[in-house]
C-alpha positions as CSV (number, residue, x, y, z in Angstrom):
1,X,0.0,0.0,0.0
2,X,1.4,3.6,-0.6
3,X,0.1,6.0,1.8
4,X,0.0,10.2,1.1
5,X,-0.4,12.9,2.9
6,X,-0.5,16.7,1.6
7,X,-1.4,20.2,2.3
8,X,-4.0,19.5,0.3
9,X,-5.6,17.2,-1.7
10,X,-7.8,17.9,-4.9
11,X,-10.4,15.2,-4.7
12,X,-12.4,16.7,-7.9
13,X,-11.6,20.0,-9.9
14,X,-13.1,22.3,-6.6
15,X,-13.1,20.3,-3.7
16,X,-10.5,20.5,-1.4
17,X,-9.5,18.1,1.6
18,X,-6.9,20.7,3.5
19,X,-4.1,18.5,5.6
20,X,-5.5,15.5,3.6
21,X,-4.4,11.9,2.7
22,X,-4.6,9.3,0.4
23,X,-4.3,5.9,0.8
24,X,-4.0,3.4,-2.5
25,X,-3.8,-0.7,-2.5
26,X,-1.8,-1.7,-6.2
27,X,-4.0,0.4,-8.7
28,X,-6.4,1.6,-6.5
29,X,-7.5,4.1,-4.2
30,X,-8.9,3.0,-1.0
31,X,-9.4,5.9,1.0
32,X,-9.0,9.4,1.2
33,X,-9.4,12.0,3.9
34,X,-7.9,14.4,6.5
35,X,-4.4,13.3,7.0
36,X,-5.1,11.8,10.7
37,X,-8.4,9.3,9.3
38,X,-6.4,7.8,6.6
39,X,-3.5,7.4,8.8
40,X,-4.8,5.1,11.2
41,X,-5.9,2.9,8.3
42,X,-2.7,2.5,6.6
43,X,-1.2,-0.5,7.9
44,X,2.8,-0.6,9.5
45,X,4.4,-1.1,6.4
46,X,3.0,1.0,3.7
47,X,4.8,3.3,2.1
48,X,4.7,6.6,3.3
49,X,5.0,10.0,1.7
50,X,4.9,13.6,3.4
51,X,4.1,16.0,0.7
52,X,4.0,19.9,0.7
53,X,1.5,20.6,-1.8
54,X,-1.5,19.5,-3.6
55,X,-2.1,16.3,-4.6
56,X,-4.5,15.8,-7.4
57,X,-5.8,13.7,-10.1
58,X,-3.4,12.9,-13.4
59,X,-4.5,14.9,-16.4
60,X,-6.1,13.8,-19.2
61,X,-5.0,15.0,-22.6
62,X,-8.1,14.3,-25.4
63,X,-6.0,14.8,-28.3
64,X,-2.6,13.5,-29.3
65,X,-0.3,12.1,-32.3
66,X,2.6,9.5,-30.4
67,X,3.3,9.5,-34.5
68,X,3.9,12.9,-35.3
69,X,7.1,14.5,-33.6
70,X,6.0,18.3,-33.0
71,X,8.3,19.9,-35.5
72,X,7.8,22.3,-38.3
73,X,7.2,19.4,-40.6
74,X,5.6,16.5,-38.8
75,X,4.8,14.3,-41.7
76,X,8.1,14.4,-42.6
77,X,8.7,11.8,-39.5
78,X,6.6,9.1,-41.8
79,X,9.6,8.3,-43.9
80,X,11.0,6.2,-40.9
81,X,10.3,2.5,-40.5
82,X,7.6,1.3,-38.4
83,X,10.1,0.1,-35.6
84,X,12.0,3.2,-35.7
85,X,8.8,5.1,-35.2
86,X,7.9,2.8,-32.5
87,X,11.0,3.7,-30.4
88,X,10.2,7.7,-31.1
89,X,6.7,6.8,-29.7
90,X,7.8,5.2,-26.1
91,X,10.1,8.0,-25.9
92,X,7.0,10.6,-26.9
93,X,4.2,8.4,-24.6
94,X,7.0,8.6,-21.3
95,X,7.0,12.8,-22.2
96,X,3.5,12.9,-21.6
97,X,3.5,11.1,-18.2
98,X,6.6,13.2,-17.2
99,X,4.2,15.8,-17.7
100,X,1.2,14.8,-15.6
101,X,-0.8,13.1,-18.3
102,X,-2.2,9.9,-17.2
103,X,-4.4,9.2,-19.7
104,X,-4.3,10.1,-23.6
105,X,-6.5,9.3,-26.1
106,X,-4.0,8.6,-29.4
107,X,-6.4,9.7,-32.6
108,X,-4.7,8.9,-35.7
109,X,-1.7,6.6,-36.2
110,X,-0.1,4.3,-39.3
111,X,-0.2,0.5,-39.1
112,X,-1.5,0.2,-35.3
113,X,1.4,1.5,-33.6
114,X,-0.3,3.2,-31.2
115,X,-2.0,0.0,-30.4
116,X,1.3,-1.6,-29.6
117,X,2.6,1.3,-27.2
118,X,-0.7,1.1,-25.4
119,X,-0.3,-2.4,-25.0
120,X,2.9,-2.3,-23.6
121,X,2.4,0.6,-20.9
122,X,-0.7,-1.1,-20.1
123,X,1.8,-4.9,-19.3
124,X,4.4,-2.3,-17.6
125,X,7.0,-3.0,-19.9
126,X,6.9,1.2,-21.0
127,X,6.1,4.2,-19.2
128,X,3.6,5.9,-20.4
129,X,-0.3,7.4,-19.7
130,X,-2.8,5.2,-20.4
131,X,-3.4,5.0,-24.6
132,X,-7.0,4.9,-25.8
133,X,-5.6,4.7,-29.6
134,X,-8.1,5.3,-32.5
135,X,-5.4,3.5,-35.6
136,X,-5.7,5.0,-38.8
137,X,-8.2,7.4,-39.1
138,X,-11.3,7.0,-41.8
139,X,-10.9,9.6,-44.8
140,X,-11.2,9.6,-48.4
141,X,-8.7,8.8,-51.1
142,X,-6.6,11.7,-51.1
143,X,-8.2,13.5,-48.1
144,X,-6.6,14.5,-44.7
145,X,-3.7,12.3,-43.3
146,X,-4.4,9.6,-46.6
147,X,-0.8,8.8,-45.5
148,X,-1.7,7.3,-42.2
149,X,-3.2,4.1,-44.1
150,X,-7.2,4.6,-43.6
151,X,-8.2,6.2,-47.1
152,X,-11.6,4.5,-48.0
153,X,-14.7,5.2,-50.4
154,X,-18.3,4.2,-49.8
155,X,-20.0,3.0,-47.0
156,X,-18.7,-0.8,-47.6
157,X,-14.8,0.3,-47.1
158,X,-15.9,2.9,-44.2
159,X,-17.3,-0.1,-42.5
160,X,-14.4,-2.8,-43.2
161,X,-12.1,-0.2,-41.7
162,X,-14.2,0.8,-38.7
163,X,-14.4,-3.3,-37.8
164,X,-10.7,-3.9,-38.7
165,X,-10.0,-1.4,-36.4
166,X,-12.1,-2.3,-34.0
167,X,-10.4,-6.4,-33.9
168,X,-6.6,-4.5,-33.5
169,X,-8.2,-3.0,-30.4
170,X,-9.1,0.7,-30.9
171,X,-10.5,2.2,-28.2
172,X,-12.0,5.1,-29.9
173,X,-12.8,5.6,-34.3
174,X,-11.7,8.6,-35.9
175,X,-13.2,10.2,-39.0
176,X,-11.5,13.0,-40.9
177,X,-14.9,14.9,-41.5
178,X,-13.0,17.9,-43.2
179,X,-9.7,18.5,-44.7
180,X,-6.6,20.1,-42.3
181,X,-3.8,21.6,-42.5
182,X,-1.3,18.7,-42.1
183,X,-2.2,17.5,-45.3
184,X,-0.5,20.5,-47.5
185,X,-2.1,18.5,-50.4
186,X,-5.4,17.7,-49.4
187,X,-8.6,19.0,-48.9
188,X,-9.0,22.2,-47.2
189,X,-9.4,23.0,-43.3
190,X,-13.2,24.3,-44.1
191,X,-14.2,21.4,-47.0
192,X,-16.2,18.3,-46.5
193,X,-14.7,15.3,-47.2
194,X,-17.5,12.4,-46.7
195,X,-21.4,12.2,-47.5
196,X,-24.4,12.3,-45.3
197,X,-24.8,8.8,-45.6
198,X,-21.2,7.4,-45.6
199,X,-21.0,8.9,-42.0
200,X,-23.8,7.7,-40.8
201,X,-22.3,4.6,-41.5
202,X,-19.2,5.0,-40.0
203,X,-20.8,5.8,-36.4
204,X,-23.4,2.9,-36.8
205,X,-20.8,0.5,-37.4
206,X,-18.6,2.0,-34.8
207,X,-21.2,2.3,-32.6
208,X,-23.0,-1.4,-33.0
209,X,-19.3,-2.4,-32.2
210,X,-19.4,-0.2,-28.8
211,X,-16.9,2.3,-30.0
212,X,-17.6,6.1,-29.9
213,X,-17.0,8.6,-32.7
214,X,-14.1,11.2,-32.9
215,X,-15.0,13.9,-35.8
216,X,-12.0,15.7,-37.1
217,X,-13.8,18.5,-37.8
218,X,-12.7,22.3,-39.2
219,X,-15.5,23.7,-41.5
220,X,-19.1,24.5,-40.1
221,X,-20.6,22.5,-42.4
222,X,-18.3,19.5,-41.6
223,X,-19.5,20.1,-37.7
224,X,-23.2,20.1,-38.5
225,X,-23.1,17.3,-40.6
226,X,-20.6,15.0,-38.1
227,X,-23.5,16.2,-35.3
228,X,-26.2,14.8,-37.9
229,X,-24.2,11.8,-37.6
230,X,-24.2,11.4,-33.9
231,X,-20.7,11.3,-33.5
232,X,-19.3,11.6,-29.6
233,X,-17.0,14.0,-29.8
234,X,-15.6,16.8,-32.3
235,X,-12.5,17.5,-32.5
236,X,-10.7,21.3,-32.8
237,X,-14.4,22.8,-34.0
238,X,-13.5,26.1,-35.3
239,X,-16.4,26.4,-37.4
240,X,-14.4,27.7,-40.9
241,X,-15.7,28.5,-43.8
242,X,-14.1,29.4,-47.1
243,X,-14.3,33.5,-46.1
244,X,-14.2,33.5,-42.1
245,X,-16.4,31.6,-39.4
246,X,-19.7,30.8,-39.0
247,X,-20.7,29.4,-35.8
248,X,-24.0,28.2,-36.1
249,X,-25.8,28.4,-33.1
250,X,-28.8,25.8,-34.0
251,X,-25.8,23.5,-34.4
252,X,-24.4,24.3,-31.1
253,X,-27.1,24.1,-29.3
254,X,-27.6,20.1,-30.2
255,X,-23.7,19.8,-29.6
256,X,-25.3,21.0,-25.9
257,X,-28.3,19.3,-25.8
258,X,-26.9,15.8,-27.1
259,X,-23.6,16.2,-25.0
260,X,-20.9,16.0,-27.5
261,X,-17.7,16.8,-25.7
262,X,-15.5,19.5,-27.9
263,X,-12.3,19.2,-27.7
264,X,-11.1,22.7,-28.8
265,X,-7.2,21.5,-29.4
266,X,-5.2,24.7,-28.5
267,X,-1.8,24.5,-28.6
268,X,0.9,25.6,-25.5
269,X,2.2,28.5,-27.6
270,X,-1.4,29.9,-27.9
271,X,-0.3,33.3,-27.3
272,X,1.9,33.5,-30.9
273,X,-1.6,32.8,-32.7
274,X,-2.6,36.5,-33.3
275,X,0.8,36.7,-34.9
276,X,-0.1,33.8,-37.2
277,X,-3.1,34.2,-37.8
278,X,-3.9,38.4,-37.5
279,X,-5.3,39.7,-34.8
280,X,-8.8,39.9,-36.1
281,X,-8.6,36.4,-37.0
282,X,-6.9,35.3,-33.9
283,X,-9.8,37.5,-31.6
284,X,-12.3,35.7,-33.8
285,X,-11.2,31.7,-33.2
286,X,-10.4,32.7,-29.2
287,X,-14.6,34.1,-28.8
288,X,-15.6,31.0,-30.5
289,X,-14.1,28.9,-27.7
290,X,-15.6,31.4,-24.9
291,X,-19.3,31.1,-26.8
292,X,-18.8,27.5,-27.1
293,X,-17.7,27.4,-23.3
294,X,-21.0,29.7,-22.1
295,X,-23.8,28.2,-24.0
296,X,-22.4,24.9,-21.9
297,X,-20.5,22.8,-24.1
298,X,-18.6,20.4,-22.8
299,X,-15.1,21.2,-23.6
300,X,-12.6,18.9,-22.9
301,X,-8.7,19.3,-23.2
302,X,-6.5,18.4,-26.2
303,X,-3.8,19.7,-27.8
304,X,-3.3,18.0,-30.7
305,X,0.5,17.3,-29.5
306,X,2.6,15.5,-32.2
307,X,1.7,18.3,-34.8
308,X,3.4,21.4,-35.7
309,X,5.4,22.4,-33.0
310,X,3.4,21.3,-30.7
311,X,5.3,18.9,-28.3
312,X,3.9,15.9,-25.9
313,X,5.0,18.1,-22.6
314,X,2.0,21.4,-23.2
315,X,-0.6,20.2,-21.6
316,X,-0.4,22.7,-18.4
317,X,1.0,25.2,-20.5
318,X,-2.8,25.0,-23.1
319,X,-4.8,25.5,-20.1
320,X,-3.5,28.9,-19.5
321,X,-5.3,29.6,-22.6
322,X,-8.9,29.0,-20.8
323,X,-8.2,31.1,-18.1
324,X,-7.3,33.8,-20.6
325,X,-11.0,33.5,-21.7
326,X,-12.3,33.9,-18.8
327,X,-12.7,30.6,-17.8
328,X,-12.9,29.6,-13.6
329,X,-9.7,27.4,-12.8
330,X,-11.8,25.3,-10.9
331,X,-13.8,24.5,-14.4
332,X,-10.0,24.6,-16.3
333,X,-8.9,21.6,-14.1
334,X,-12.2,19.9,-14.8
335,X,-11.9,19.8,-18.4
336,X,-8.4,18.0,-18.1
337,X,-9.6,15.4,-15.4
338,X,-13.1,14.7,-14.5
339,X,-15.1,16.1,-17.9
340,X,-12.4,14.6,-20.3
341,X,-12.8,11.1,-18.2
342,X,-16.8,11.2,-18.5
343,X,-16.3,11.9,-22.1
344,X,-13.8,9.5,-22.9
345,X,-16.0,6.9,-21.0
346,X,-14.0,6.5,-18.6
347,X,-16.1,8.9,-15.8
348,X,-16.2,5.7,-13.0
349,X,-12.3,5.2,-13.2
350,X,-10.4,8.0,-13.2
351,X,-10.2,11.7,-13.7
352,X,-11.2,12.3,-9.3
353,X,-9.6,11.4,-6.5
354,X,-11.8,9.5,-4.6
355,X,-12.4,5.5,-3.0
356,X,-12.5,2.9,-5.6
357,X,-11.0,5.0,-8.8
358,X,-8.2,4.4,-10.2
359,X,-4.3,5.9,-8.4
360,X,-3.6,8.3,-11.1
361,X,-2.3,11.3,-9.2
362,X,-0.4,14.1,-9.3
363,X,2.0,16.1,-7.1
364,X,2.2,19.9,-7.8
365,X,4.2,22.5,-5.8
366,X,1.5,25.2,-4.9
367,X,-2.5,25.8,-5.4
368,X,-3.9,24.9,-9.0
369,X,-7.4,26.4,-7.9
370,X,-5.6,29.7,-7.4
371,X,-3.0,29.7,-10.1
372,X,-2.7,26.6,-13.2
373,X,1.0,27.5,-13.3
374,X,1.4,25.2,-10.6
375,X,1.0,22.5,-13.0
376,X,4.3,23.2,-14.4
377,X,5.5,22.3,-11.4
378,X,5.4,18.5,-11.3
379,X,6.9,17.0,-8.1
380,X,5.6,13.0,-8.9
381,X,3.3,11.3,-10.7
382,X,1.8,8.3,-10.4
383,X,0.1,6.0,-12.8
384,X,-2.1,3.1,-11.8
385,X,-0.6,3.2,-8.5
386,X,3.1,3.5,-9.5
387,X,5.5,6.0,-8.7
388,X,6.5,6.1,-11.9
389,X,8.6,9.9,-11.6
390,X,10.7,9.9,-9.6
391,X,10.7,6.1,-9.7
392,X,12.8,5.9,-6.2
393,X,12.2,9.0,-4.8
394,X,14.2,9.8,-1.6
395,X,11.7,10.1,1.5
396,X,10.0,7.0,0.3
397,X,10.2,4.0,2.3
398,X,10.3,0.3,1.1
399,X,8.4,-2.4,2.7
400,X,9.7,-0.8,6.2
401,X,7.0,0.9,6.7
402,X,9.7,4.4,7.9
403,X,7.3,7.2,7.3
404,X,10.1,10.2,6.0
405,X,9.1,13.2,5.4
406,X,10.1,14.6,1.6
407,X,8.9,18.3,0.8
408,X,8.0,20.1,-2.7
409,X,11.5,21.7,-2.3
410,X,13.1,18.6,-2.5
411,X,11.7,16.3,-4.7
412,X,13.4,15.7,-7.8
């Protein structure tokens, strides 16, 4: 058993358990409460750690690319072989975790090799969040990421690829509803790429096989016909058209009513956007998040790491950018732990600190609730009730059952 006590302790994204404690058994959590009720129900030889700080639950990060390698020219990476990029990936899955992440939902890879990282973090043989991997996402011949392996045309080849994903063990089916701008040939960001009725194919098939829907999805159209579909969650939803943005409110109030989780995808280096983009341009995308955010959508957190530089260690740094909008912390924190969990289907095992969920925690030096920058201060994290950084942290005791105190200030 490994036994915690804190300044504080999280136990959701506004509840707070001051001079608190948390006690797990393997991969669980058993118990949590003030520091002196958990205490007398650890047993002599639990491990013991003394924590100034908060302890919280890991974060969830809704939207990633272990494939892609963040750089100028992601694609680029594609030229590697399949066990080269599976080495790159390891190294990119153990970032995340460094980071906080826990869990990370993989949504477009070649060949399943997402499939194989998640199946080795998941038999302990990597480090590495929890994958719920999507393979090779559905899109038409030519269309966005064609080079990932999933091109397909009519409802027969939508459905073959949806079930052979489904028997390599994806967690989650992505659809490339619109074109992007990874694919410098392809489609563009605000154009259509599949009919009415091939997508309603995709998500029954996906669907009859218990899989939820991810909709790559740029262009308004693209969004109100991937909501038509009954897809489970969009993905980046900036509503473009071929002169601007039109966010269609009819469409966003079924994304509300229905419960479709949104998630936005902003990237760490958020603030250079106006540069990219213009200012006008850049004002218009960030008030689309914060309408989005007040109607009551249920934004979730991704950042699309893997793409253009975009790396696997932004997670804390792309929730500064929903605070910048206006957003509560308290309601920041929940859309990387407990709303991302719910939407990913995972709302009973992780994403809260609480009895009977899974020990994915985190150890930040300072208060998240009053600033998010403590996120970027990472003191442990532990995945499925391993320490996994710092593996053998100094204050930790073995199987003695010595209870030694180790501080924010001095863990590694």
């Amino acid at each position: 058993m490994m036994l915690i006590t804190a300044d504080r302790v999280l136990t959701d994204s506004d509840t707070y358990l001051e001079d608190g404690a948390v006690l797990t058994d393997g991969e669980t959590i058993i118990a949590v409460g003030l520091r002196e009720e958990v205490v007398r129900q650890a047993p002599p030889d639990a491990e013991h750690i003394s924590f100034s700080g908060t302890v919280m639950p890991g974060l969830i990060d809704a939207h990633v690319h272990l494939i892609f390698d963040g750089s100028p020219d992601p694609v680029a990476v594609l030229q590697a072989t399949d066990e080269e990029l599976l080495g790159l990936m390891r190294q990119r899955a153990e970032r995340l975790l460094r980071t906080g992440v826990t869990t990370a939902r993989d949504l477009g890879d070649r060949n399943g090799l997402a499939f194989r990282v998640a199946r080795e973090i998941e038999a302990g043989s990597v480090s590495g969040p929890r994958i719920l991997a999507a393979g090779a996402p559905a899109t038409p011949p030519g269309g966005h990421c064609y080079f990932l392996g999933g091109e397909v045309a009519g409802e027969t080849e939508i459905r073959d690829l949806v079930r052979r994903n489904a028997a390599a063990g994806a967690a989650v089916i992505k659809v490339m509803t619109s074109g992007g701008g990874l694919t410098k040939d392809g489609p563009r960001s605000w154009q259509s790429q599949f009919s009415r009725e091939e997508l309603h194919a995709l998500v029954d098939e996906a669907h009859s096989a218990g899989l939820p829907v991810a909709a790559h999805a740029h262009g308004a159209e693209a969004i109100t016909e991937a909501v038509a579909a009954g897809v489970d969650t969009l993905e980046h939803c900036t509503w473009m058209t071929e002169t601007g943005f039109d966010l269609r409110h009819d469409v966003l109030q079924r994304i509300v009513d229905r419960n479709i989780a949104v998630s936005v995808t902003v990237s760490p280096h958020w603030r250079m956007l106006p540069k990219v983009f213009g200012e006008e341009r850049a004002g218009l995308m960030f008030d689309q998040v914060r309408q989005m955010a007040e109607a009551g959508a249920n934004v979730i957190i991704g950042t699309d790491a893997g793409v253009q530089r975009t790396g696997f260690d932004g997670l804390p740094g792309a929730l500064t950018f929903y605070a910048h909008l206006g957003i509560p912390n308290s309601v920041v924190l929940a859309m990387a732990t407990r709303r991302a969990a719910e939407a990913l289907g995972l709302g009973g095992v992780t994403g809260r600190v609480a009895p009977g969920f899974r020990a994915d925690l985190l150890l930040v030096d300072g208060d998240p609730l009053r600033d998010l920058e403590a996120l970027q201060r990472v003191r442990s994290v532990i995945s499925v009730g391993n320490a996994e950084f710092p593996r053998a942290p100094a204050g930790w005791s073995s199987s003695s059952g010595r209870s030694v105190s180790r501080t924010a200030s001095s863990a590694a």
